[in-house]
MISEMAR-977380 format. One line per 10 residues: number of its first residue (from 1); for each residue x, y, z of C-alpha. Coordinates in steps of 0.25 Angstrom, whole numbers. Example, Ala and Ser with C-alpha at 12.3 -4.5 7.8 and 13.67 -1.06 7.14 Angstrom:
2
1 = 49:-18:31  55:-4:29
% end
This chain:
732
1 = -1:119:-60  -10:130:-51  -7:136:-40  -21:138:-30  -23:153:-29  -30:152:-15  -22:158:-6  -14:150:7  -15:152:22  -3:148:31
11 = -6:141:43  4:141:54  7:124:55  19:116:56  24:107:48  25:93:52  33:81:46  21:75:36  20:59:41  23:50:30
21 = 11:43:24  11:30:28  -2:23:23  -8:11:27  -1:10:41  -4:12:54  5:24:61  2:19:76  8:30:87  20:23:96
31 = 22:23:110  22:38:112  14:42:100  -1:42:98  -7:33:87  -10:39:73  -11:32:59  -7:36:45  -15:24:40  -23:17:49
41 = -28:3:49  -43:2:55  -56:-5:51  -70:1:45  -83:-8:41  -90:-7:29  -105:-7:27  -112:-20:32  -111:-25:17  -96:-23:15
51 = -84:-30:20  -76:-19:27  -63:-16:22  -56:-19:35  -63:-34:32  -58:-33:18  -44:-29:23  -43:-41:34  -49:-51:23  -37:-48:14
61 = -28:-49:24  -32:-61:30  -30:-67:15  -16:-62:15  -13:-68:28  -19:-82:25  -10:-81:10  1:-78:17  1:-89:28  -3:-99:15
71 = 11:-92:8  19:-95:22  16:-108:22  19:-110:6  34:-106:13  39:-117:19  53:-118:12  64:-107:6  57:-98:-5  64:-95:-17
81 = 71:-82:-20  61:-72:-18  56:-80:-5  58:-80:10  74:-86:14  76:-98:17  84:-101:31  85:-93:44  84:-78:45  98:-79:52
91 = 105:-85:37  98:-77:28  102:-64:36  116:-70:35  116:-74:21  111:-58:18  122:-52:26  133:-62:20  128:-56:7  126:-42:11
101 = 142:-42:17  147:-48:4  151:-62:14  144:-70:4  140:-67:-11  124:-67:-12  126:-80:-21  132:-89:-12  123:-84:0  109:-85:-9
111 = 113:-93:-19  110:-94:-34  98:-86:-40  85:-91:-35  74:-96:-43  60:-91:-45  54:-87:-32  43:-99:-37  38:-103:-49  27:-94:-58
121 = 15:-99:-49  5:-108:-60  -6:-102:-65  -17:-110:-57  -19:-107:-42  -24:-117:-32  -37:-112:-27  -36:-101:-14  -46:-100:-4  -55:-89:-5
131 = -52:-76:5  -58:-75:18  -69:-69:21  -68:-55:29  -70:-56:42  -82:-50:50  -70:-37:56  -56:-36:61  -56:-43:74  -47:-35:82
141 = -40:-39:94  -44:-46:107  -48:-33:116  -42:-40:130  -29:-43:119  -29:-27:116  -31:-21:130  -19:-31:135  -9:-27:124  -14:-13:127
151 = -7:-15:141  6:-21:135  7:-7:126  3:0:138  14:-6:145  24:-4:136  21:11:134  14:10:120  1:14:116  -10:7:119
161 = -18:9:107  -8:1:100  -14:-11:108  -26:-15:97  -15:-15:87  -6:-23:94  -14:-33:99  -21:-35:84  -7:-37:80  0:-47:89
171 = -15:-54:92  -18:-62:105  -7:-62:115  -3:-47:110  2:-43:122  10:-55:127  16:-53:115  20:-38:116  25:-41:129  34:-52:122
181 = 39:-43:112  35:-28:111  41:-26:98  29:-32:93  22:-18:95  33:-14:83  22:-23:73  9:-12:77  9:-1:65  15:11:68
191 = 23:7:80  39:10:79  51:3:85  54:13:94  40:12:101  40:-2:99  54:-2:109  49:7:119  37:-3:121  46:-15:122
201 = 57:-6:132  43:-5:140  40:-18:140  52:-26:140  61:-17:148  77:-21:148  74:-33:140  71:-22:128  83:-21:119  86:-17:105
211 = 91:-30:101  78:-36:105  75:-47:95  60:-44:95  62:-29:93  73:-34:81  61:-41:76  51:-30:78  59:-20:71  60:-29:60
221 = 46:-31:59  43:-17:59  53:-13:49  47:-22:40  32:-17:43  36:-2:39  44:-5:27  30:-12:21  24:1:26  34:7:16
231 = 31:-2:7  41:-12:7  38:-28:6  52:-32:11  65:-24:16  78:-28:11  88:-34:24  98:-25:23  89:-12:24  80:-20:36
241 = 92:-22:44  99:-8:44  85:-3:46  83:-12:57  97:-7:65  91:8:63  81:3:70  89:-1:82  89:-16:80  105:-20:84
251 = 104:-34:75  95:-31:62  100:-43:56  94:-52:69  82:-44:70  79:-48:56  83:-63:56  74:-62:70  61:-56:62  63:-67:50
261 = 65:-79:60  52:-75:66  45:-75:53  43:-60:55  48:-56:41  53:-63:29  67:-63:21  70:-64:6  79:-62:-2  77:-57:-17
271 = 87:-58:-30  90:-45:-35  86:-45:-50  100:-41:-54  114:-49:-52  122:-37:-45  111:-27:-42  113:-18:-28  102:-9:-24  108:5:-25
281 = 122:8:-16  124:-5:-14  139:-9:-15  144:-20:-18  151:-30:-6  166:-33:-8  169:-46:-13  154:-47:-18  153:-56:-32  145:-48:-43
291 = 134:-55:-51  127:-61:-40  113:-58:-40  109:-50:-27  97:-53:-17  90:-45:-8  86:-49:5  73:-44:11  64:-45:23  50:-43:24
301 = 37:-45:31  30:-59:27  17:-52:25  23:-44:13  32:-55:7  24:-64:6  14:-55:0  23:-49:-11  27:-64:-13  12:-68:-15
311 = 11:-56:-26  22:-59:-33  15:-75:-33  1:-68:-39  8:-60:-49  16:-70:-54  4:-80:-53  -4:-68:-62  7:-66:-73  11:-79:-74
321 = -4:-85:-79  -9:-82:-88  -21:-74:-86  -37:-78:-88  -41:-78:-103  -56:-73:-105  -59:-66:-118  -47:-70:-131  -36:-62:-134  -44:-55:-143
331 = -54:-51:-134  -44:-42:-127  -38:-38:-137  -50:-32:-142  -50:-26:-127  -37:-21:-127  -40:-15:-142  -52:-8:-137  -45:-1:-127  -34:12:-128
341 = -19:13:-125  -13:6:-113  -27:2:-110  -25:-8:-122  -12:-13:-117  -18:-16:-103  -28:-24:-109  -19:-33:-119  -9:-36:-105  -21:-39:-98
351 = -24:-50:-107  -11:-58:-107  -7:-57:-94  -11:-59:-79  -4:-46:-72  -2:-32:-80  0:-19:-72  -5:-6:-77  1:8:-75  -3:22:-76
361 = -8:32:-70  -24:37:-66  -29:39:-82  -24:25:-85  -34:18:-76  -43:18:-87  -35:7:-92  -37:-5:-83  -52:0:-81  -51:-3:-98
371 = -45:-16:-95  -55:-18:-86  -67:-17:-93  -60:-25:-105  -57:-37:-97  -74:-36:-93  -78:-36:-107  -69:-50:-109  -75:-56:-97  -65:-55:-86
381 = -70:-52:-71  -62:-39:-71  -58:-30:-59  -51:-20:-54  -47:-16:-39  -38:-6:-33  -31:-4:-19  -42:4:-14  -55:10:-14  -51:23:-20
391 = -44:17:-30  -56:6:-34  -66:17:-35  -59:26:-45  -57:14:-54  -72:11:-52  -75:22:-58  -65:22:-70  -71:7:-72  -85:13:-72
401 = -89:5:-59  -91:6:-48  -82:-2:-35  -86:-15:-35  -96:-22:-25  -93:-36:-19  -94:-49:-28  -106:-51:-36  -109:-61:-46  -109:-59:-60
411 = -98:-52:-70  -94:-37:-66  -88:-25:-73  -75:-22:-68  -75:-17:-57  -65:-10:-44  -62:-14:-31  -51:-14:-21  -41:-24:-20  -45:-27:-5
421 = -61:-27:-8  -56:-37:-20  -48:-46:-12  -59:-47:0  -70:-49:-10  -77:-37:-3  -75:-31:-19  -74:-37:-31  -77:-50:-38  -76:-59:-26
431 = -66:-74:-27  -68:-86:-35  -68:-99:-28  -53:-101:-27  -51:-86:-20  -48:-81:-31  -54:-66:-37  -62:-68:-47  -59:-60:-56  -49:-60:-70
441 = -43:-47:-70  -39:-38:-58  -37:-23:-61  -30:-17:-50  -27:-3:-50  -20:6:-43  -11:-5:-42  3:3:-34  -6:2:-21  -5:-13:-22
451 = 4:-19:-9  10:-32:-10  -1:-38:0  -14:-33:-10  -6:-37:-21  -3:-52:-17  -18:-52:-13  -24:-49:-25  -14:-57:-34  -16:-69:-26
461 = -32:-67:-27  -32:-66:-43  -36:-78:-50  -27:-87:-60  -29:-80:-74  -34:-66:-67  -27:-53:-72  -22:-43:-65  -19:-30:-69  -12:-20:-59
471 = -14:-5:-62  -8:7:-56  0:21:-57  15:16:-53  17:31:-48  7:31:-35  12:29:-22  15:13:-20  5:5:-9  4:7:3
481 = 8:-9:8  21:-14:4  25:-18:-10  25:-12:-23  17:-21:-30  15:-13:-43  27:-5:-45  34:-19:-43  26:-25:-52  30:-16:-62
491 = 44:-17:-61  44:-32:-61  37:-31:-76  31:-45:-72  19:-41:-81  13:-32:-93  12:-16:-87  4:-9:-97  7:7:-93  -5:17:-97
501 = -2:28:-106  -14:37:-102  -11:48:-94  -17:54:-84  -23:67:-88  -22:81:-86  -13:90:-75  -16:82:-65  -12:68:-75  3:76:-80
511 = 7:81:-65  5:67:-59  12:59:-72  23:67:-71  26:65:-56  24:52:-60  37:52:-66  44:61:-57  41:74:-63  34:86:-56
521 = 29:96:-67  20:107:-68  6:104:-74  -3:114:-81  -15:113:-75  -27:123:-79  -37:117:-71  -31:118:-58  -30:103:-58  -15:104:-51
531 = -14:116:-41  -3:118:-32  -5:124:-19  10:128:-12  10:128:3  20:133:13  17:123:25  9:110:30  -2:120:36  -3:128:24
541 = -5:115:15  -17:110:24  -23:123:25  -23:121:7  -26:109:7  -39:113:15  -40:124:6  -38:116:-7  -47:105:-4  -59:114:1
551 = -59:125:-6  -50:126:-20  -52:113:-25  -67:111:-25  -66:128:-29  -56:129:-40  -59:114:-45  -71:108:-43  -66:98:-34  -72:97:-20
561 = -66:93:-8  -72:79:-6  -65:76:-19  -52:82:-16  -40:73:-8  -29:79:-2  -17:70:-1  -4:72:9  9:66:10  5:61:25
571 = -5:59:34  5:67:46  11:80:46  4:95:45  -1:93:32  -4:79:31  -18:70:32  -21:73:46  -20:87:44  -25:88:33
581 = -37:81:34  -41:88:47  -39:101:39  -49:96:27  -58:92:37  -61:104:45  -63:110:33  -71:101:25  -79:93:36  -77:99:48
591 = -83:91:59  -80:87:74  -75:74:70  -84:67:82  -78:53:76  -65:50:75  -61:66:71  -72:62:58  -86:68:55  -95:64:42
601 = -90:69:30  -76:67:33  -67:61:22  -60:51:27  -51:37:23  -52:26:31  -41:15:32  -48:3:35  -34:-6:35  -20:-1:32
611 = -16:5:18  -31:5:14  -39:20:13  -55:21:12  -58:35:11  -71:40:13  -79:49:22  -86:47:36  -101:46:35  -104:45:51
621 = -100:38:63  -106:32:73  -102:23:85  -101:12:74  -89:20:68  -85:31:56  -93:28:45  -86:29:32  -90:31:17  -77:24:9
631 = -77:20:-4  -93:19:-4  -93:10:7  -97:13:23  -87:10:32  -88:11:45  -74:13:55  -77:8:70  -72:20:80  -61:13:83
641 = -55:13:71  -58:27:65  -45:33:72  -36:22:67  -43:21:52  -50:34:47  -44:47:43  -50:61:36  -47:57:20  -46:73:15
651 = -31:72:15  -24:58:12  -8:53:9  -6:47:-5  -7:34:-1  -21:36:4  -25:42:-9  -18:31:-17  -29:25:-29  -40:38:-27
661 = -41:50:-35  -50:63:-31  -53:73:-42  -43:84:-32  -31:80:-24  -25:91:-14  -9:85:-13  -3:91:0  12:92:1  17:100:13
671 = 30:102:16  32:91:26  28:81:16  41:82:8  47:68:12  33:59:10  33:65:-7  36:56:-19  34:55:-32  24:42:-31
681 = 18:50:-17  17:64:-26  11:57:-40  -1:49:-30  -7:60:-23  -3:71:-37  -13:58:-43  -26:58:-33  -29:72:-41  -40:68:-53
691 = -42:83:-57  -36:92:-47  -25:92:-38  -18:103:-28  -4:101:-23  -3:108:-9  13:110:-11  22:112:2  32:104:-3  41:112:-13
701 = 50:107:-22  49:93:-13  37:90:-24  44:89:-37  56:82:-30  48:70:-24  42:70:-38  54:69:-46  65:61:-35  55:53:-26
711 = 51:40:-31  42:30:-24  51:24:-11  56:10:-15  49:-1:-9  55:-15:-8  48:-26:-12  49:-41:-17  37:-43:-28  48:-40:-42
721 = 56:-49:-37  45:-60:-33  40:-59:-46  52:-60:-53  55:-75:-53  39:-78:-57  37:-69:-67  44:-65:-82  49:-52:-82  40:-44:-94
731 = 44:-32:-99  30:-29:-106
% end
């Protein structure tokens, strides 16, 4: 590795705690706080010819909403192991702690060993109605709605601004309802218990108590919305309740039968694969029979059960069918014969089954577009699609096209879009008549950024016989909604995983493969294509960071700064996105920032919806909005959304950067960032470097520790053991 030459300057700035990155929610201020976002939601337009993606985003989610009402009223009586209990919230909490306190053995309480969840689904599908179409724009709520839920927060002491929220939230009656139960503030993002109780002391005077049932239920609520923030699909009982009693709720156990008596949240309860097993520490009751085969019992929003539960149907549905026969055997044999290494291989599982996954890292890419092109040249309508725009247009340009446009008749080359364009039909190949894409094989790369809710989506939408092949880097940093869909998938071995033996090349290739399995080494690097820059404090790594970007990169590499990303831990703190960003600006677009703090010419990223990032730059603005350039496409952000939904784009977190690459990457690790570093967090943002990268290094020897000793945190999920009963185990 290098070390830049150019000399430091130390600026006199205190460090501050960096905030954690928390994409894809909205970080709203509580009652004594001002309001700020680490990923806010908002709404932009397209041009006239476009479906916006705010449009495309309330499309998809009104499908979701209408699949999962159809699944609710599929649920009429008890689900098989794997499904929601049967009986009152009150026995099955009972029947857990009689298992739990060793009362009762888990066999006499749960009974014998449950069968298959359901049977394998069969292979042909009654027709589905074809997907909505988007509306004309969000309809928010009613103003006179808004102003009088504004006068409840008022009230109660919180901040008004909270009121359109709110009131898009609990709808028509919104304040009649606050007024009823002011925990229900607990449901707007970002709001905390403690603020939600001051504003229902306000309100609600002596009758306020900590053993409220509404606040039992709210804390409940909010307890399971933050653990899908963190990526969780479900929490385990046991770990809800004891978090619930840190939160000050006296009976956790009521506060949880209250939340599933409502319908609020759901409970299963999962076998453990083996007879015996304890998670680690876990002793054994006295008196407690061995051989019995544990369960687990969890509780979890509806909206993700049933979700990861609709998943683990279209997977199965996908394995167990066999898949769409056009060209012979020999025809793609004669493909996969025609193509090198693991290539080859992808190709020959390809043929035989419905569901294969892919790993390896950026240089094996060239093997799905490979695939690609074969399954073209035998006939198959053939695409691929990733999570977002950044990562659709860097496979564009490996296939050798360009993103594609909305339907049109007639056979295409493969092509990339985004999963949420593809759903909608704004991109892509459009629905058959019975709803389904029409397509035969469905490339998805960058797979890891998959949650259970894009996932169930798009494995419910393929058509019987389609193939679909799910592609990824299992080292990045997992997706930013709940689940684990592809790192579960590959634990579950439920289908062919083909792993590519090409490497990814050079310095930059051999430093990220060896964080990749946990080793920080030293690189040679003749080119300068890995520099590290040592800081002493936050204030000295901005001031590099500016330096880097405007002046050494483009100087000593070629690179210049439009071309260069820095990426942070956090969007908080004195060396994070905000500060950094206002630092990049001064100095590479300086301007008064007449709206909204932005000028043309600024880099930005817009969030149109939660967990979904546009970058682009401003063009104008005007008193129709910002006008954006993102991904090719205009979009234009009303000024009541700019504050809540556009940020400078120099510096972004990981997540942010998640599926793009730039020729140069500036990686800032100040010293306060130690507690946000990881292995999975260290090898993404090391990977958005294509030929240069610069290390701004405050961190010490905290670096090659989180490399080598800090895995990806665990999330708990359901889909291995969904698919368990449905699917053969295969050990290909």
């Amino acid at each position: 590795m290098s070390t830049e030459p150019e000399p430091a300057t130390e600026d006199a700035t205190d460090a501050v705690e960096t905030g954690p990155e928390t994409p894809g929610t909205a970080e709203t201020a509580g009652a004594a706080s001002d309001a700020r976002s680490d990923e806010p939601a908002g709404d932009g337009g397209e041009a006239a010819a476009q479906v916006s993606e705010v449009e495309a985003e309330l499309a998809a989610q009104r499908i979701e909403r209408e699949r999962i009402e159809r699944r609710k009223a599929e649920k009429q009586g008890p689900i098989d192991a794997g499904g929601k209990l049967s009986g009152s919230a009150a026995d099955l909490l009972a029947a857990v702690r009689a298992v739990e306190s060793g009362e009762k053995p888990a066999a006499t309480v749960f009974g014998a060993p449950e069968p298959a969840r359901r049977p394998a689904p069969e292979p042909v599908r009654p027709p589905r109605p074809a997907p909505a179409e988007p509306s004309a724009g969000p309809v928010g709520p009613a103003p006179e709605t808004v102003q009088s839920v504004r006068g409840v927060l008022a009230e109660g002491g919180a901040p008004e601004g909270l009121a359109p929220q709110t009131a898009a939230l609990l709808g028509e009656g919104a304040q009649d309802a606050l007024r009823a139960d002011p925990w229900l503030l607990l449901r707007v993002g970002g709001v905390r218990p403690e603020q939600a109780d001051g504003f229902a002391r306000a309100l609600l005077g002596a009758e306020c108590g900590p053993d409220d049932e509404r606040r039992g239920r709210a804390v409940t609520g909010w307890l399971l919305e933050q653990a899908a923030l963190a990526g969780h699909t479900a929490l385990e009982l046991p770990r809800l309740t004891a978090t619930l009693a840190q939160r000050g709720v006296p009976d956790p156990d009521a506060a949880v039968q209250s939340t599933l008596a409502e319908g609020e949240a759901l409970a299963f309860q999962d076998a453990l694969e083996e007879a015996g097993a304890r998670r680690e520490g876990e002793q054994a009751e006295e008196g407690e029979e061995g051989g019995e085969r544990p369960v687990r019992v969890l509780i979890g929003l509806e909206r993700y059960a049933l979700a990861e539960e609709s998943l683990a149907d279209g997977l199965a549905r996908l394995v167990n069918s066999a898949p769409k026969q056009d060209g012979s055997a020999a025809d793609w044999e004669q493909a996969a014969a025609s193509a090198q290494g693991s290539a080859a291989e992808l190709i020959r599982a390809v043929a035989g089954h419905g569901l294969v996954l892919h790993t390896g890292g950026e240089a094996s890419l060239a093997e799905p577009a490979a695939l690609l092109h074969a399954a073209h040249a035998l006939g198959l309508r053939a695409w691929a699609a990733a999570p977002g725009p950044l990562g659709r247009d860097r496979f564009a340009a490996l296939l050798g096209a360009a993103p594609a446009e909305p339907p049109s008749s007639g056979p295409q080359a493969p092509a990339a879009v985004t999963v949420t364009g593809l759903l909608t039909g704004v991109e892509g190949p459009g629905r058959d008549a019975d709803g389904a894409l029409d397509l035969d094989l469905l490339v998805v790369v960058d797979a890891p950024q998959l949650d259970v809710e894009a996932g169930a989506l798009l494995a419910e939408s393929l058509p019987d016989g389609a193939r679909l092949v799910l592609a990824g880097d299992p080292a990045v940093l997992w997706s930013v909604g709940p689940g684990r869909v592809f790192a579960d998938l590959l634990a579950a071995r439920v289908c062919p995983q083909i792993a590519s033996r090409r490497p990814d090349p050079g310095p930059l290739g051999e430093l990220v493969s060896g964080i990749g399995i946990g080793e920080l080494s030293q690189v040679e690097a003749p080119g300068k294509e890995v520099v590290i820059v040592p800081v002493r404090d936050a204030g000295e790594a901005v001031h590099r960071t500016v330096q880097l970007v405007a002046d050494s990169v483009p100087r000593a590499i070629g690179v210049p700064a439009e071309e260069t990303q820095v990426i942070t831990p956090g969007h908080g703190g004195a060396a994070g996105t905000r500060v950094l960003n206002a630092a990049l600006k001064e100095r590479l677009n300086p301007g008064p920032g007449r709206f909204g703090g932005f000028d043309p010419g600024d880099r930005v990223v817009h969030t149109p919806v939660p967990g979904r990032v546009l970058p682009g730059r401003v063009i104008t603005a005007d008193a129709e909005g910002l006008h954006l350039s993102c991904a090719g496409e205009t979009v234009i952000v009303p000024r009541d959304r700019v504050e809540g939904s556009v940020r400078h784009g120099w510096a972004l977190t990981a997540h942010q950067a998640l599926g793009g690459r730039w020729p140069a990457a500036v990686v800032v690790l100040p010293g306060d960032a130690v507690q946000a570093l990881s292995r999975p967090w260290i090898y993404t943002a090391f990977g958005r470097a294509a030929r240069h990268l610069s290390v701004v290094h405050g961190v010490e020897q905290a670096l090659p520790r989180a490399v080598a000793e800090t895995p990806a945190k665990p999330r708990t999920t359901r889909l291995p053991i969904l698919l368990a009963p449905q699917i053969p185990t295969t050990t290909d």
